[in-house]
C-alpha positions in Angstrom: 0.0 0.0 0.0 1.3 3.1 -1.0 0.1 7.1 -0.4 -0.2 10.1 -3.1 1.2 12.1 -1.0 4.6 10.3 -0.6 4.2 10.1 -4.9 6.1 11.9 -7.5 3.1 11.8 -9.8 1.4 14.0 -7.3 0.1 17.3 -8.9 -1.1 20.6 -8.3 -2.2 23.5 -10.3 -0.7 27.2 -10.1 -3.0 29.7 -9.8 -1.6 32.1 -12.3 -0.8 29.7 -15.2 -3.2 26.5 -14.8 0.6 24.6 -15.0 0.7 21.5 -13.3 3.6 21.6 -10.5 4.5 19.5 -7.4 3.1 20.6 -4.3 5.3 21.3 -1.3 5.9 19.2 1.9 3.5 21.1 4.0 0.7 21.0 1.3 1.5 16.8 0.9 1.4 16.4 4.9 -1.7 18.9 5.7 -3.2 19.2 2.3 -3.1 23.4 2.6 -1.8 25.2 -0.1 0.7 28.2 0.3 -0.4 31.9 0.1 1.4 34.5 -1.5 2.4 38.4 0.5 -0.7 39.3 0.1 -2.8 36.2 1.5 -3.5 34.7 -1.8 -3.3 31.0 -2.7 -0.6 30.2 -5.2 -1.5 27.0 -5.8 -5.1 24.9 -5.9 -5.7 22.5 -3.1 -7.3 19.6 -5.9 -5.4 17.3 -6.0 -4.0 15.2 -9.4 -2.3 12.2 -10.3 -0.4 13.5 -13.7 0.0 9.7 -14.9 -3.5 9.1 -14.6 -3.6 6.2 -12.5 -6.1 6.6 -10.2 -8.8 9.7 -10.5 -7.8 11.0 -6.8 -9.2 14.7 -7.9 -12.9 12.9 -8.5 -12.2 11.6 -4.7 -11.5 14.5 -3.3 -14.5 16.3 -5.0 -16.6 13.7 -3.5 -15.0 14.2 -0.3 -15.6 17.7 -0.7 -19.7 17.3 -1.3 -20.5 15.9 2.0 -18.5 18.7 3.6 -21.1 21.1 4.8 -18.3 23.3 5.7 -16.9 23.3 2.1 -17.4 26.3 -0.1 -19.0 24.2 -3.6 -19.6 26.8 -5.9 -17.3 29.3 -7.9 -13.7 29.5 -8.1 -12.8 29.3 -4.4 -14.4 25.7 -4.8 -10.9 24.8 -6.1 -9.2 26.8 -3.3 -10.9 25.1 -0.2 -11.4 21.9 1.4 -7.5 20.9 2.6 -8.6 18.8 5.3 -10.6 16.6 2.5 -7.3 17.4 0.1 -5.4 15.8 3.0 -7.6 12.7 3.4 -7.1 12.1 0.2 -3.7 11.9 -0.8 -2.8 10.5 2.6 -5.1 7.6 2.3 -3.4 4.3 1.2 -3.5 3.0 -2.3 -2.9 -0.2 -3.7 -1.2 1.6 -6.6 0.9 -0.1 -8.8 2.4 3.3 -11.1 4.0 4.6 -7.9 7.2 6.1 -8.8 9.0 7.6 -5.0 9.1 11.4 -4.7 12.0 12.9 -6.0 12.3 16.4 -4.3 12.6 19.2 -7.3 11.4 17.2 -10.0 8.0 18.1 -11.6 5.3 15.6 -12.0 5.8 15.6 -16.0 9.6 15.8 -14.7 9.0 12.0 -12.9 6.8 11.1 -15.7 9.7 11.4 -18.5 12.5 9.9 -15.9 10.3 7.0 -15.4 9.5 6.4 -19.1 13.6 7.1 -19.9 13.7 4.4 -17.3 11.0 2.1 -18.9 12.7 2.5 -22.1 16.0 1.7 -20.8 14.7 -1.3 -19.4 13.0 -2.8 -22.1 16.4 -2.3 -24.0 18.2 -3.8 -21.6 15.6 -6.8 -22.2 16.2 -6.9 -25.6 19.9 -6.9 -25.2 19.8 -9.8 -22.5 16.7 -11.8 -24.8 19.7 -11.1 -27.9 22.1 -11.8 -25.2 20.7 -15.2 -24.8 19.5 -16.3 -28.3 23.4 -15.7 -29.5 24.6 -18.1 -26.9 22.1 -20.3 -27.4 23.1 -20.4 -31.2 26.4 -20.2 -30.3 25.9 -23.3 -28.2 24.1 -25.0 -31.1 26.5 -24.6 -33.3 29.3 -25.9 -31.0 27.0 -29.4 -30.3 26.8 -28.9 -34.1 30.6 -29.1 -34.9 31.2 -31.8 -31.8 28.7 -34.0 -33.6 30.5 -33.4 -36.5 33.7 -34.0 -35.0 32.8 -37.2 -33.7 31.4 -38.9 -37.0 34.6 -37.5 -38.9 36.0 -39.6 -36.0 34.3 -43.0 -36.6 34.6 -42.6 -40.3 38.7 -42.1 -40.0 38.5 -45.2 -37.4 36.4 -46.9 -40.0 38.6 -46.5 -43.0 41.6 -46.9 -40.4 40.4 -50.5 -40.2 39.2 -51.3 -43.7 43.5 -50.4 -44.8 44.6 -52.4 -41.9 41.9 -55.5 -43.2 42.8 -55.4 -46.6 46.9 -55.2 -45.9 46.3 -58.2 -43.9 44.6 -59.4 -46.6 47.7 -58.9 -49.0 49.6 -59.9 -46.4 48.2 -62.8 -46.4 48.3 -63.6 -50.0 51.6 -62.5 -50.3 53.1 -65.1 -47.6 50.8 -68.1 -49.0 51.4 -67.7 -52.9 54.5 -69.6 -52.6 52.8 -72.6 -50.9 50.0 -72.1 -53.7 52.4 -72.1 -56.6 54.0 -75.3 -55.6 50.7 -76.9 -54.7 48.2 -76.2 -57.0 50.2 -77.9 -59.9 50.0 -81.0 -58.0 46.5 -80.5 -56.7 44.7 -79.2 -60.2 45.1 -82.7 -61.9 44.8 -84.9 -59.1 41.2 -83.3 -58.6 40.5 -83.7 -62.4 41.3 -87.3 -62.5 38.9 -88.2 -59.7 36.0 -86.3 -61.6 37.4 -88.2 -64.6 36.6 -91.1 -62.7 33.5 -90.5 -61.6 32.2 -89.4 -64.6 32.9 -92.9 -66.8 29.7 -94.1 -68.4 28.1 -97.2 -66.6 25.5 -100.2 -67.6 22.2 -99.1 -66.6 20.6 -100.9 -63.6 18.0 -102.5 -66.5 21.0 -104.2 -68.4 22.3 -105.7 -64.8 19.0 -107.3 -64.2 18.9 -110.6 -66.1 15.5 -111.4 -68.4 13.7 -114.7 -68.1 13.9 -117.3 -70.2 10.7 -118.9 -72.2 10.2 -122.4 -71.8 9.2 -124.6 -74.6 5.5 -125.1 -75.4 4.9 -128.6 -76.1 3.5 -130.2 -79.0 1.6 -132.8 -81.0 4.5 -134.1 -82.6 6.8 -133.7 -80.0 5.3 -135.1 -76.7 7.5 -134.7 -73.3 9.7 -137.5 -72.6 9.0 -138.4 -68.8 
């Protein structure tokens, strides 16, 4: 909870000019405005928030109408009723635009600190949100080039092992062809003179099998001899 009067957005109007100005100590603590030599106000006892953030002049009118005391009509309307000015920017607020009193500063004066302020902050913001996105590119990009570093890896261990299987291979070759030149003369037609064998023509199984002979039908002419 915060009060007006303790607000840099408080405002008064000057008499003379109609200019919106900060009200003094005294006028913020009793709510009674300061007379010039000659017994005149200098400044209006209404009080106005100059950001707009709460309609604290509408209050103190209202306080002012059920103030039988209260002059309501012409232009000392604007010049009376302190003790109601008082109530009203000593009264708590749950305002969230209140910017501390800064003493010599204007309420417009405030206004353009705080908005130099806002604007300072939202770059700052967009400096740290830039801030953030570049290292988290940066960071990308360095997974990016591990990862990359890490297959180049595997494919050098890769081909690294293909050379060594294929010199073994040579290797290999190289310490067996003397073996194979002396035994493959003697092998070669060994090997062709068993498939020689095995591939001579036989009798086929019907020619193995031996036929039946017919025997003799006997005859008229040439009866058996028992």
């Amino acid at each position: 909870m915060v009060k007006c009067a303790e607000c840099g957005y408080l405002g008064v109007r000057r008499c003379s000019d109609q200019a919106l100005v900060s009200p003094g100590p005294d006028q913020r603590r009793t709510g009674e405005a300061p007379l010039d030599g000659t017994g005149q106000p200098i400044l209006e006892t209404t009080p106005i928030c100059a950001f707009g953030a709460y309609p604290i002049h509408e209050e103190f009118y209202e306080a002012k109408l059920i103030a039988p005391s209260v002059n309501r009509t012409g232009q000392n309307a604007r010049l009376t009723g302190k003790d109601q000015a008082a109530a009203v920017i000593t009264k708590e607020w749950d305002c969230k635009k209140f910017t501390q009193l800064m003493p010599g500063l204007s309420p417009k004066e405030h206004i353009d600190m705080n908005l130099v302020e806002m604007r300072e902050a939202r770059e700052d913001a967009r400096d740290a949100k830039l801030a953030e996105c570049e290292a988290e590119r940066d960071k990308a990009d360095r997974e990016w080039q591990t990862k990359q570093a890490g297959l180049q890896d595997e494919r050098h261990k890769a081909d690294v092992r293909m050379r060594t299987i294929h010199f073994i291979i040579i290797l290999v070759a190289a310490t067996l062809s003397p073996f194979l030149a002396v035994l493959l003369p003697r092998i070669i037609p060994a090997a062709n003179s068993r498939q020689a064998v095995f591939q001579q023509p036989t009798a086929p199984v019907s020619a193995l099998i031996a036929k039946p002979t017919a025997a003799p039908i006997p005859n008229a002419t040439n009866p058996p001899v028992h």
